[in-house]
One Martini backbone bead per residue (centre of mass of N, CA, C, O) as a GRO file, in nm:
protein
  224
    1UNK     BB    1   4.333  -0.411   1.920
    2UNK     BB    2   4.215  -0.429   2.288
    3UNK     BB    3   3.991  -0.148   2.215
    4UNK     BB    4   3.865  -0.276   1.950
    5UNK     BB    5   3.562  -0.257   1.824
    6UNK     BB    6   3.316  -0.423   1.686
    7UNK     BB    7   3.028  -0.339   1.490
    8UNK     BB    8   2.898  -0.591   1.465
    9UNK     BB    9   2.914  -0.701   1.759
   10UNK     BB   10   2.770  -0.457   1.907
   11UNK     BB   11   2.506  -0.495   1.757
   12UNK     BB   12   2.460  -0.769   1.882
   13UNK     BB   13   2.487  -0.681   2.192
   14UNK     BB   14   2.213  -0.504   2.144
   15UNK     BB   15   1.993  -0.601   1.921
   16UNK     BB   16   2.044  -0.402   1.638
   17UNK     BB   17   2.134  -0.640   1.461
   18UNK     BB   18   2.181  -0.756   1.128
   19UNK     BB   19   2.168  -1.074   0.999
   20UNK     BB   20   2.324  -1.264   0.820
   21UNK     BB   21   2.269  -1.431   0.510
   22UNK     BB   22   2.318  -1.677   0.329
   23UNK     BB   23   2.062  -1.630   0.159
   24UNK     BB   24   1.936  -1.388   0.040
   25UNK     BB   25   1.659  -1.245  -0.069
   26UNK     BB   26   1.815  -0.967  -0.182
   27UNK     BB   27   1.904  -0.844  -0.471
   28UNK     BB   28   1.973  -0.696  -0.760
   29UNK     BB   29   1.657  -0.715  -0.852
   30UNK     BB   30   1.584  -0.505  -0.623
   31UNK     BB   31   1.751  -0.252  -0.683
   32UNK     BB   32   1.661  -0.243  -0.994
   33UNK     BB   33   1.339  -0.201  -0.855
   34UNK     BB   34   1.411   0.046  -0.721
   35UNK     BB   35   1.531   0.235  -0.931
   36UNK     BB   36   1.275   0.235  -1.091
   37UNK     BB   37   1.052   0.327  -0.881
   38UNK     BB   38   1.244   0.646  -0.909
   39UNK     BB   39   1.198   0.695  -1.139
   40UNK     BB   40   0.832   0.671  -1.177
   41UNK     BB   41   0.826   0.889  -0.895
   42UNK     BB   42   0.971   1.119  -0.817
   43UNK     BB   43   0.740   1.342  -0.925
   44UNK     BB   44   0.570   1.278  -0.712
   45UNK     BB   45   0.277   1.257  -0.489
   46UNK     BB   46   0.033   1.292  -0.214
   47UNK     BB   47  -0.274   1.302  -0.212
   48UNK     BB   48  -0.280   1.613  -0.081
   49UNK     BB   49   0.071   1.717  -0.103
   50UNK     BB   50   0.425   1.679  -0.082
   51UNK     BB   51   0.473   1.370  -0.019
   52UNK     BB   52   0.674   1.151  -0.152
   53UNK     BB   53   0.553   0.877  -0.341
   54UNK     BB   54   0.829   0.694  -0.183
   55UNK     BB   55   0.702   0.630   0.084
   56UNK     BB   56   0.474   0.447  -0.034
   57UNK     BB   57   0.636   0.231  -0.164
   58UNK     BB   58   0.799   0.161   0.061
   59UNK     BB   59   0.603   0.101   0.258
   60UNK     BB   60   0.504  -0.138   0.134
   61UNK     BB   61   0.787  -0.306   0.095
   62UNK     BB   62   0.803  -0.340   0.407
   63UNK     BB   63   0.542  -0.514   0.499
   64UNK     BB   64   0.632  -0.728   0.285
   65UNK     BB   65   0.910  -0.810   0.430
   66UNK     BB   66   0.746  -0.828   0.732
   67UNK     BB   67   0.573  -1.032   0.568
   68UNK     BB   68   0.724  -1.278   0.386
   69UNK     BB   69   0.814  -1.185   0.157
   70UNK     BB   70   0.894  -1.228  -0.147
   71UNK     BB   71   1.082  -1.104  -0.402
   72UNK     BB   72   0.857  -1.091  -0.633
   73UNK     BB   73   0.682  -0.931  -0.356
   74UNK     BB   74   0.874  -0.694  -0.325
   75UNK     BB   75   0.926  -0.588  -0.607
   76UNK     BB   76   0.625  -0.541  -0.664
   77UNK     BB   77   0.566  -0.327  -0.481
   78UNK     BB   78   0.775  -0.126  -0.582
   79UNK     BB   79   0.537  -0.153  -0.884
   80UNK     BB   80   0.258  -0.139  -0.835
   81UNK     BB   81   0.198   0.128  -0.953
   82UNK     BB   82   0.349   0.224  -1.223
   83UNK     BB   83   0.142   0.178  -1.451
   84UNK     BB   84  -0.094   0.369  -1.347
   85UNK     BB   85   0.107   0.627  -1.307
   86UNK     BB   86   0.327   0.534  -1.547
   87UNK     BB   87   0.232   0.379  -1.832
   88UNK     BB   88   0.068   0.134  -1.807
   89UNK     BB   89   0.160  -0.110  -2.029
   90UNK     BB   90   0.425  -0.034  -2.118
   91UNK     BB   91   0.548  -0.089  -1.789
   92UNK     BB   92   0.471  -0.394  -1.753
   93UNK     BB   93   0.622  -0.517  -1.991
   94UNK     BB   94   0.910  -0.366  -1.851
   95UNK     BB   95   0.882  -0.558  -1.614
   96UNK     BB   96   0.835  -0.810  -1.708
   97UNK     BB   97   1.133  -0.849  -1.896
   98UNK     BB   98   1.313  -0.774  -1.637
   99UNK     BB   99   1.135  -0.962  -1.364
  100UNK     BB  100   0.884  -1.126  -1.481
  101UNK     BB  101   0.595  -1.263  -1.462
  102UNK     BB  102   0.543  -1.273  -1.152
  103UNK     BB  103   0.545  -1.000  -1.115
  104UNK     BB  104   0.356  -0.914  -1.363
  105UNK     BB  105   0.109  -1.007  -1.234
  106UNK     BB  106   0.151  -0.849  -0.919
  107UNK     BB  107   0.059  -0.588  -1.072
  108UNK     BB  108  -0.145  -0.582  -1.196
  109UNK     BB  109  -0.348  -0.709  -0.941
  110UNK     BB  110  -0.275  -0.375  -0.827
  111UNK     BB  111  -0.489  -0.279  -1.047
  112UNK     BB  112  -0.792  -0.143  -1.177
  113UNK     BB  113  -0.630   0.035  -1.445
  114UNK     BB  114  -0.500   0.130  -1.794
  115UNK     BB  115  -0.700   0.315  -1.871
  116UNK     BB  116  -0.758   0.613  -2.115
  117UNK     BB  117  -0.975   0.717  -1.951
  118UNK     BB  118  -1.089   0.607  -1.597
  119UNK     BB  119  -1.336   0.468  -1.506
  120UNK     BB  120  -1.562   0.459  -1.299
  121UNK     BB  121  -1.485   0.482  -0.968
  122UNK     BB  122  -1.694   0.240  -0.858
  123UNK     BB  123  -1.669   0.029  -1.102
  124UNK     BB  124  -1.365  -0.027  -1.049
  125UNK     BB  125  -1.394  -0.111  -0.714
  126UNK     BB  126  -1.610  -0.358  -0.799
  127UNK     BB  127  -1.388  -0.496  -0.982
  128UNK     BB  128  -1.162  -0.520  -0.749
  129UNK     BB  129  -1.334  -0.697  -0.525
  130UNK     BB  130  -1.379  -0.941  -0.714
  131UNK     BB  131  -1.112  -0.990  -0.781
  132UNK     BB  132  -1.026  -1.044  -0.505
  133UNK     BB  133  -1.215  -1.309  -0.440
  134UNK     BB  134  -0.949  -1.446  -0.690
  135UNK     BB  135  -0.695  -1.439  -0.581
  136UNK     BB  136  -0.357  -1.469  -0.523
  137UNK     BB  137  -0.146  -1.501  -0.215
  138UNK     BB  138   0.033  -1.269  -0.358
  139UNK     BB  139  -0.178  -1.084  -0.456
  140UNK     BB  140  -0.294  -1.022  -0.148
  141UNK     BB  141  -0.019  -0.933   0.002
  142UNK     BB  142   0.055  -0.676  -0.167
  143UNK     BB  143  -0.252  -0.546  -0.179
  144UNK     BB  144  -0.253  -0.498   0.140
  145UNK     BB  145  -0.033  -0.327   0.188
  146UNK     BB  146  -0.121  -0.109   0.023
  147UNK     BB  147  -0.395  -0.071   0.190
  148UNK     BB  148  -0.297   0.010   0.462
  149UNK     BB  149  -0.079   0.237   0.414
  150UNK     BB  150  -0.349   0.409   0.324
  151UNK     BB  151  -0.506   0.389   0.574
  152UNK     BB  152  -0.242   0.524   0.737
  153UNK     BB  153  -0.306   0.802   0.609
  154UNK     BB  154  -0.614   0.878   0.639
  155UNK     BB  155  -0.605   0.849   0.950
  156UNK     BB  156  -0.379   1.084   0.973
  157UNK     BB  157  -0.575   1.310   0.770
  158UNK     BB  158  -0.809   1.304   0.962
  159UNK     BB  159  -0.716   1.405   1.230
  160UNK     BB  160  -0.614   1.671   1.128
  161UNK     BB  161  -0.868   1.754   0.905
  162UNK     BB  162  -1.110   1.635   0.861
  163UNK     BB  163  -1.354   1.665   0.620
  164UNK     BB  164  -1.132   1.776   0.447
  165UNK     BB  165  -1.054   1.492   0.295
  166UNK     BB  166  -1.276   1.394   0.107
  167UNK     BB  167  -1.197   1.588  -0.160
  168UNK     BB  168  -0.959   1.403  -0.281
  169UNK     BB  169  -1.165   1.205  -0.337
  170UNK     BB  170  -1.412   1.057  -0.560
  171UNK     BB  171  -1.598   0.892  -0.322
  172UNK     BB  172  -1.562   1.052  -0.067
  173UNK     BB  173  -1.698   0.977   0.240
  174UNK     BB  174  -1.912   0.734   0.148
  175UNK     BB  175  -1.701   0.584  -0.039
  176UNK     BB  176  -1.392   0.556   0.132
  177UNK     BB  177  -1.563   0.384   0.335
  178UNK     BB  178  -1.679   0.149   0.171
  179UNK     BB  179  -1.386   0.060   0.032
  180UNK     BB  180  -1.254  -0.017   0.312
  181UNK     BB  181  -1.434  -0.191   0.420
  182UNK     BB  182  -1.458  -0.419   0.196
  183UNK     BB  183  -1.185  -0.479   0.225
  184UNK     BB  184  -1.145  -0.605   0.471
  185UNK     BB  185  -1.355  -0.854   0.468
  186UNK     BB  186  -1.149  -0.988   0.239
  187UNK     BB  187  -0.910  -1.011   0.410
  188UNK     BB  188  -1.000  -1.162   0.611
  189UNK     BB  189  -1.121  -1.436   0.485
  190UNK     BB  190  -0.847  -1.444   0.300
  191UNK     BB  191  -0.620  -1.429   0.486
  192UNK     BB  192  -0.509  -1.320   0.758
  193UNK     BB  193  -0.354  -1.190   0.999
  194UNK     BB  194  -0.145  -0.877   1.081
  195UNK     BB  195  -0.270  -0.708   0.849
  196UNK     BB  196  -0.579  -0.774   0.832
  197UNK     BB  197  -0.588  -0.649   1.127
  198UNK     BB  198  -0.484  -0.359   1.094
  199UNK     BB  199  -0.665  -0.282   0.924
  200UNK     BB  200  -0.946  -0.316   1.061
  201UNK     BB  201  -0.886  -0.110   1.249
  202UNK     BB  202  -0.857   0.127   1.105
  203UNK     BB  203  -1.093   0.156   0.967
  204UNK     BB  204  -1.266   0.143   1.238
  205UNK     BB  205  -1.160   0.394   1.359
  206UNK     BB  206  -1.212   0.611   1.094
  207UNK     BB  207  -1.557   0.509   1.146
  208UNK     BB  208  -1.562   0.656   1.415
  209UNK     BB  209  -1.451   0.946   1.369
  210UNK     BB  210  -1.663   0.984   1.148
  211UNK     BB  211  -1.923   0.950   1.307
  212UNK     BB  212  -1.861   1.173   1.572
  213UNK     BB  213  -1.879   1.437   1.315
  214UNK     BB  214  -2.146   1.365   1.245
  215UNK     BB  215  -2.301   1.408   1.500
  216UNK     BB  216  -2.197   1.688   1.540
  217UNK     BB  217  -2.327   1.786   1.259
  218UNK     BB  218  -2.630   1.757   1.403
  219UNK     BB  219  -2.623   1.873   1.647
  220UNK     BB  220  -2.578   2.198   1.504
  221UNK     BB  221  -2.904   2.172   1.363
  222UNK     BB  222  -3.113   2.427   1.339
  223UNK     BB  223  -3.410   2.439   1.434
  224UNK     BB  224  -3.746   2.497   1.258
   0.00000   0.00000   0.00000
């Protein structure tokens, strides 16, 4: 009919339709892994909300996608918190034996413990910067966009919330500030490009509106 027009068609005339790959990037085992991690959150929420907890999931592993990550670190992207909140080394090897070594180191490189119960907040985290010190660069790309994610949440939440976030948090207000700017540093040195830049902005935004929340409240104290 020459009223009918192709819906694949019109939407490259918009210039808002995805082309075809000869070779998709994409196949089985990222929906297989993709089913894994809903699977493994489906019942989880956003620390300090009702938000499920599959919208950071899907949220890092679209990061990974858009800064062109393989198939191995967009399904890691997927995976990444897996063992640590659910199931440990169980989980990883669940991991490992389904979608292959290389996924399971990158998964693995995004955890900072999977000891139950889990050591003190401080300690975890000043051995996961230095882990990052010496990371694989698909190790640092997944876990990259992992830190981004989570920073344009905290900075979302505190934008709403002012000084009542930092209550989510182990490391407190000045534990959760010290340890997102170590992260940009060691991403910018060691990554550079647009997601290490993002990072950057956004921790340096946070600082910012938290220095201001502070000076206001030292302003409010009153003289002796």
């Amino acid at each position: 009919m020459a009223d009918a027009v192709d819906a694949g068609a019109a939407a490259d005339a918009r210039g808002d339709g995805g082309e075809r790959s000869p070779d998709p990037v994409l196949g089985e085992r990222f929906t297989a892994a993709l089913e894994l991690a809903v699977e493994l959150h489906r019942e989880q929420a956003r620390k300090g909300t009702r938000i499920p907890y599959l919208g950071h999931i899907l949220g890092v592993a679209a990061l990974v996608i858009e800064d062109g990550g393989s198939e191995d670190e967009i399904i890691a992207a997927l995976l990444h918190d897996g063992p640590e909140d659910a199931g440990g080394e169980a989980t990883l090897a669940r991991i490992g034996e389904r979608f292959g070594p290389e996924v399971e180191r990158i998964v693995a490189a995004c955890s900072d413990t999977f000891e139950t119960p889990k050591p003190p907040w401080r300690e975890r985290k000043e051995a996961y910067l230095e882990h990052l010190e010496h990371a694989a660069p698909d190790e640092l790309r997944v876990s990259l966009a992992d830190k981004v994610h989570n920073a344009r949440s905290v900075l979302a939440d505190y934008r709403e919330l002012g000084e009542e976030l930092w209550s989510r948090f182990r490391g407190g207000r000045e534990g959760t500030l010290w340890y997102y700017r170590s992260l940009a540093g060691i991403f910018a040195r060691r990554c550079g490009g647009r997601l290490a830049e993002e990072l950057e902005r956004t921790v340096a935004e946070l600082e910012r509106l938290a220095a201001g929340t502070e000076s206001q409240g030292s302003a409010a104290e009153p003289v002796a």
